[in-house]
FIMI-88197 format. One line per 2 residues: number of its first residue (from 1); for each residue x, y, z of N, C-alpha, C. Coordinates in pm, whole numbers, plus 50000, padded with zeros to 5 digits. Example, Ala and Ser with C-alpha at 12.3 -4.5 7.8 and 13.67 -1.06 7.14 Angstrom:
FIMI-88197
1> 51319:49431:50780:51230:49550:50780:51320:49670:50780 | 51285:49775:50708:51367:49894:50714:51290:50003:50787 $
//
This chain:
FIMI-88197
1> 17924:06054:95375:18029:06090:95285:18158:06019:95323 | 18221:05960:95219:18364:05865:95224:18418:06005:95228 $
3> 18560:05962:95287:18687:06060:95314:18722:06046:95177 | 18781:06166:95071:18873:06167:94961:18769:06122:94863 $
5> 18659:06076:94925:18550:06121:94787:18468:06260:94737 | 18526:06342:94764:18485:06487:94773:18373:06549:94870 $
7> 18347:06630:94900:18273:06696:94972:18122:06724:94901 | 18104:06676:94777:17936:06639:94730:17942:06491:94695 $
9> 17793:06494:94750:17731:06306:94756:17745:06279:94591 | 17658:06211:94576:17645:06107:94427:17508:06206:94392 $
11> 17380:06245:94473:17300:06328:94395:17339:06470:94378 | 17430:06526:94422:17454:06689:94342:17553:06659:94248 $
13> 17638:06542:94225:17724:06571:94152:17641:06518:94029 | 17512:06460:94027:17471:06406:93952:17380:06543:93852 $
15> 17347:06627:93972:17247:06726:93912:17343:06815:93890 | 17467:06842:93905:17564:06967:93872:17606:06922:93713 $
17> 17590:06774:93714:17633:06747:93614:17529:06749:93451 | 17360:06750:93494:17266:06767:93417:17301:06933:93410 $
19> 17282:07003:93461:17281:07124:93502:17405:07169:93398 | 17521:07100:93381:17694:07149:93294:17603:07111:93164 $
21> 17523:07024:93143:17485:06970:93020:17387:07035:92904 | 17276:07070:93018:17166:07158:93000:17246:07307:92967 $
23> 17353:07332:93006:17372:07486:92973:17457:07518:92848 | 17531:07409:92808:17599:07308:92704:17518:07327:92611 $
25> 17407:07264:92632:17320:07241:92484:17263:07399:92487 | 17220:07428:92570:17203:07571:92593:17257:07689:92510 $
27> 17415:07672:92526:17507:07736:92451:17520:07706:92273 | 17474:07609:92295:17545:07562:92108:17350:07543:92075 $
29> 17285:07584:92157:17134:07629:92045:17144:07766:92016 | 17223:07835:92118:17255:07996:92096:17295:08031:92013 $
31> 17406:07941:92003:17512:07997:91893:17461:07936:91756 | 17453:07844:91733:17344:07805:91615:17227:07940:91591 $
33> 17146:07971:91690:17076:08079:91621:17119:08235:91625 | 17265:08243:91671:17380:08394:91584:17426:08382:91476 $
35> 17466:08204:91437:17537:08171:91316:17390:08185:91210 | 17272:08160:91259:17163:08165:91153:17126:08339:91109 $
37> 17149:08373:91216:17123:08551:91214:17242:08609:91118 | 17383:08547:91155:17473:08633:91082:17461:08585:90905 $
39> 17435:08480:90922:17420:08366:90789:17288:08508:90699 | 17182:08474:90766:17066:08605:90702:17107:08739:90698 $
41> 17229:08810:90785:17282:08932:90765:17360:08926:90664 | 17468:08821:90627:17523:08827:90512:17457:08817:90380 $
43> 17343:08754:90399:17251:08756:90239:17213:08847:90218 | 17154:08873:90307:17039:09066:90267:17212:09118:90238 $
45> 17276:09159:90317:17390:09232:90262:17448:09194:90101 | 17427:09115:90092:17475:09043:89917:17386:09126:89875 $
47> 17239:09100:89942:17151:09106:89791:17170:09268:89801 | 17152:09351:89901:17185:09435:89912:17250:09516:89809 $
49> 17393:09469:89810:17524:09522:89720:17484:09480:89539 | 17405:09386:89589:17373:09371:89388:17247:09452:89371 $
51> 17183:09461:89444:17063:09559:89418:17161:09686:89373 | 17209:09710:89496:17272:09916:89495:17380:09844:89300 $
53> 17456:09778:89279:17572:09779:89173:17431:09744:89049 | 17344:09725:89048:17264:09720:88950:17181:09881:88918 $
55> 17173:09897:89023:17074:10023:88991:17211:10160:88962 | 17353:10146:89012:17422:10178:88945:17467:10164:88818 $
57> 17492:10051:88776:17511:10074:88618:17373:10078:88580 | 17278:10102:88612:17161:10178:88514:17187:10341:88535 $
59> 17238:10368:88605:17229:10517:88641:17385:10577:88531 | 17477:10447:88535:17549:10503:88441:17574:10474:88322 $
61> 17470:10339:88255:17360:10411:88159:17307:10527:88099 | 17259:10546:88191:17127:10662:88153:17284:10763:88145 $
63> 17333:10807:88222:17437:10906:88202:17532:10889:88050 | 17565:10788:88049:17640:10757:87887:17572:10825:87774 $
65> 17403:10743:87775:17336:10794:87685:17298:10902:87681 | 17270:10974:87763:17272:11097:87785:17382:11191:87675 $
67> 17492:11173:87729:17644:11231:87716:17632:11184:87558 | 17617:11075:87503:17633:11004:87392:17525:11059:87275 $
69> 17453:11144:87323:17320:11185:87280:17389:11340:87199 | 17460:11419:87354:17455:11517:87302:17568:11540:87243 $
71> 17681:11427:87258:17789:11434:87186:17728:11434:86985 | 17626:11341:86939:17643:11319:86834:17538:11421:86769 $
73> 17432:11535:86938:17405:11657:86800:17522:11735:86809 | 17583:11715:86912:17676:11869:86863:17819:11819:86732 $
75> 17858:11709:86726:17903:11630:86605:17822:11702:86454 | 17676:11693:86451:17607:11758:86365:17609:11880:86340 $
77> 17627:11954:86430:17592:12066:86418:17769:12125:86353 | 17860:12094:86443:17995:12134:86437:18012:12052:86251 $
79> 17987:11952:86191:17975:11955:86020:17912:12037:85959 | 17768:12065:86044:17722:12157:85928:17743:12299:85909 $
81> 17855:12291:86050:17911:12450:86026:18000:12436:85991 | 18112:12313:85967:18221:12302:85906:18335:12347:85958 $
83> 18299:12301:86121:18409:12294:86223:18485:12147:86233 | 18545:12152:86101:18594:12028:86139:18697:11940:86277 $
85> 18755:12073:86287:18874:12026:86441:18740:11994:86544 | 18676:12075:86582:18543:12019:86717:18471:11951:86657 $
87> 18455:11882:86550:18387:11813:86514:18492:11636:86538 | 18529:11666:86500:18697:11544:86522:18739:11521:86668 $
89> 18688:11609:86762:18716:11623:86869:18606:11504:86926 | 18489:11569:86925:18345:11569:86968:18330:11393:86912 $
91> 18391:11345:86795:18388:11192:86763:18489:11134:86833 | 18594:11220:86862:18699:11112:86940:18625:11110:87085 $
93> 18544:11227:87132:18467:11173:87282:18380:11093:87251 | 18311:11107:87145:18179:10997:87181:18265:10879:87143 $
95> 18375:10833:87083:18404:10715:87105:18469:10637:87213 | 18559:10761:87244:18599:10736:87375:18452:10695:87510 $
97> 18375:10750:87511:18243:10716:87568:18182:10576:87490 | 18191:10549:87401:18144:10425:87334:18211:10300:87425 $
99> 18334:10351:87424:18446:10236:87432:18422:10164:87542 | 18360:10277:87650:18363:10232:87796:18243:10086:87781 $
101> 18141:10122:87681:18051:10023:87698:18079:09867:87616 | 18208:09893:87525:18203:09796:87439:18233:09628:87483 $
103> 18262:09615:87651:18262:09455:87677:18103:09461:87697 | 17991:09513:87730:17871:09446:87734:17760:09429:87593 $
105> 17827:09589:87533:17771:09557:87369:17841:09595:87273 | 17846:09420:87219:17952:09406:87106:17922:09478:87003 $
107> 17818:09515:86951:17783:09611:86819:17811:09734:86831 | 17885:09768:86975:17949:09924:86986:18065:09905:86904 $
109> 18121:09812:86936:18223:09836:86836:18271:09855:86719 | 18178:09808:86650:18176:09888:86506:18149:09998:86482 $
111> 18095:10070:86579:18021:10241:86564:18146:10310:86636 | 18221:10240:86745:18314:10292:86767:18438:10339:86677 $
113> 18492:10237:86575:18579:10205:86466:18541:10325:86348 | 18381:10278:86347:18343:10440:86250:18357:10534:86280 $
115> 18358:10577:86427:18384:10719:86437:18492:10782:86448 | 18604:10652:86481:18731:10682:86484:18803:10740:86318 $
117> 18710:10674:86227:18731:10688:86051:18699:10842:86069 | 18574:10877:86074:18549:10965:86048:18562:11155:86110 $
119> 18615:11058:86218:18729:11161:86287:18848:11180:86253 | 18901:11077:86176:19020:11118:86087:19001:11206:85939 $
121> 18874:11141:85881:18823:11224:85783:18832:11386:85807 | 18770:11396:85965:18765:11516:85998:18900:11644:86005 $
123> 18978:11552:86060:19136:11585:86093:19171:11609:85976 | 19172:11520:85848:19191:11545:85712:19106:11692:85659 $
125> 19046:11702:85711:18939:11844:85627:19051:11897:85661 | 19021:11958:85824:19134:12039:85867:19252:12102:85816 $
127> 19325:11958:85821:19513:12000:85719:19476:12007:85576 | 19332:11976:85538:19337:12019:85372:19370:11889:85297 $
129> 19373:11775:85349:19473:11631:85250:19372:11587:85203 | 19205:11618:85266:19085:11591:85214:19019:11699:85159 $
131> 18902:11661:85081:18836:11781:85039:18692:11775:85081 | 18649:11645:85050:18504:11641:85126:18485:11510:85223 $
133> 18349:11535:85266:18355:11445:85394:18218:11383:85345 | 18238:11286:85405:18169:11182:85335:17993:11196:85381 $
135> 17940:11291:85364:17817:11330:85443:17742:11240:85458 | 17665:11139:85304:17518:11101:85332:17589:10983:85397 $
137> 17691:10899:85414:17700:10769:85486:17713:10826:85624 | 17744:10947:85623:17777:10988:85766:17635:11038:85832 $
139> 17529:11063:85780:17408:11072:85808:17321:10972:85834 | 17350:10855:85776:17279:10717:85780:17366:10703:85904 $
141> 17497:10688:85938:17534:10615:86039:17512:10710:86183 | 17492:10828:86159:17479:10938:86310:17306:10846:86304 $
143> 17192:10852:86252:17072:10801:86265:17109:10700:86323 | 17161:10580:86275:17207:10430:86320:17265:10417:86432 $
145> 17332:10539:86470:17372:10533:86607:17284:10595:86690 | 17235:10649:86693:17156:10765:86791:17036:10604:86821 $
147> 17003:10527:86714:16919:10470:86746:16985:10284:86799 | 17100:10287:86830:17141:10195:86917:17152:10243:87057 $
149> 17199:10347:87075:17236:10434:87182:17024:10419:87240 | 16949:10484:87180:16809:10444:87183:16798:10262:87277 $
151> 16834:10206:87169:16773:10113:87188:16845:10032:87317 | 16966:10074:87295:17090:09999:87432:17075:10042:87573 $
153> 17101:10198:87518:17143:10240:87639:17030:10315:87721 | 16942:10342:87668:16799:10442:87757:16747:10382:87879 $
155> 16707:10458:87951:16638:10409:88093:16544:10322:88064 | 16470:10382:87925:16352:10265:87892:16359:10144:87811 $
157> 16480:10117:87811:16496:10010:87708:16456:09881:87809 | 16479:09927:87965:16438:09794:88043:16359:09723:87977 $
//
């Protein structure tokens, strides 16, 4: 050993130095396979969150139609007893419930618009400024709806 050439020869500094290298590559194959693990934890977690936000709006689906169902017998029933105020009521909820769905289906919105008419019709019985209510179009369109609500919104329409 030369003076002021350190206190290891030329072969340990040679193998300390395979040895810094080997643990080097060592380290960054590691970390390459945490970045691959976290990389696969973040996907399942995606798919995850679209699985659970899908099977939610089917669940609030099925709840709309539901709600939308029994809004338009009790709509029926409240005309044919000639409750017009809960009947006016009962169309301003189911439209208000319509409304929520009308960015995914555009043909709500015309059933929405009708019921808003015919909730005014209703309001009109009420104060008397009307006298009758427009039944058989209002019978074709409660069918026409009950059977979009059918066809849109049911669990089984999958």
């Amino acid at each position: 050993m030369l003076p002021g050439n350190g206190w290891l020869n030329d072969w340990w500094r040679d193998a300390l130095s395979v040895f810094g290298v080997t643990l080097t590559i060592g380290g960054l194959l590691l970390a390459i396979w945490q970045i691959r693990r976290a990389v696969n934890a973040a996907e399942a977690a995606k798919l995850a969150a679209e699985n659970a936000l899908f099977e939610s709006r089917k669940s609030f689906l099925r709840f709309v139609s539901a709600l939308a169902h029994r809004f338009v017998n009790e709509i029926n029933v409240h005309i044919e007893n000639s409750t017009w105020q809960v009947a006016s009521v009962r169309m301003d909820d189911l439209a208000s419930q319509l409304m929520q769905l009308t960015h995914t289906e555009q043909e709500l919105h015309e059933a929405v618009r009708q019921l808003r008419h015919y909730s005014t019709a209703c309001k009109g019985l009420t104060s008397g400024t009307r006298k009758r209510f427009p039944l058989k179009k209002r019978l074709s369109f409660s069918q026409g709806l009950q059977d979009k609500i059918e066809k849109k919104l049911s669990p089984l329409s999958e």
